[in-house]
C-alpha positions in Angstrom: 98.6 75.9 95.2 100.7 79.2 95.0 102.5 79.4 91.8 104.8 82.3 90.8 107.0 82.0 87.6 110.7 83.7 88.2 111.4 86.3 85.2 114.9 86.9 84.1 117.3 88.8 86.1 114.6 89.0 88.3 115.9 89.9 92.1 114.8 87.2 94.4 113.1 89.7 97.2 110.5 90.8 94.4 109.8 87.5 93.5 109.3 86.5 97.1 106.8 89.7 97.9 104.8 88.7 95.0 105.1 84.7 96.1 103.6 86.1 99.5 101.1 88.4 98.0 100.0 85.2 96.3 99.6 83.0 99.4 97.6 85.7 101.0 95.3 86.1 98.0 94.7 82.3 98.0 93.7 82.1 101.5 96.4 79.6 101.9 98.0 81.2 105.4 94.7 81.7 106.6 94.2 78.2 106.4 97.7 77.2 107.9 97.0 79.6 110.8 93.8 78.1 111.7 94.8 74.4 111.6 98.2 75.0 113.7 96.3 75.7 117.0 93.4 74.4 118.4 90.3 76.7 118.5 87.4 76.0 120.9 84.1 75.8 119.2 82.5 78.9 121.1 85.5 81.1 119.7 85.0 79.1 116.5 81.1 80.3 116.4 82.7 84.1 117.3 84.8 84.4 114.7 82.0 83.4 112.6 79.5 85.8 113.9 82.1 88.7 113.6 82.7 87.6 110.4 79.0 87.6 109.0 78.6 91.4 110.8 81.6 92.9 108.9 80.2 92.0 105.6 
């Protein structure tokens, strides 16, 4: 969970970049993004593959 405290006078389009920033950093959208569609094993296995070759 993504927390991100509002300082005073604070304008709200800061506090939402950092809010973002936060998700991202988390891995929170990541996850979102791969459960909203359905992804076939083989391009499951791909991903994985690509992913183990950029390291």
């Amino acid at each position: 969970m993504a927390k991100v405290e509002v300082r005073p006078n604070e304008p709200i389009d800061s506090v939402l970049k950092r809010f973002k920033k936060a998700l991202e950093q988390s891995g929170i959208l990541q996850e979102y993004k791969r459960h909203t569609h359905y992804e076939k094993p083989s391009e499951r296995r791909r991903r994985q593959r690509q992913k183990r070759k950029k390291k």
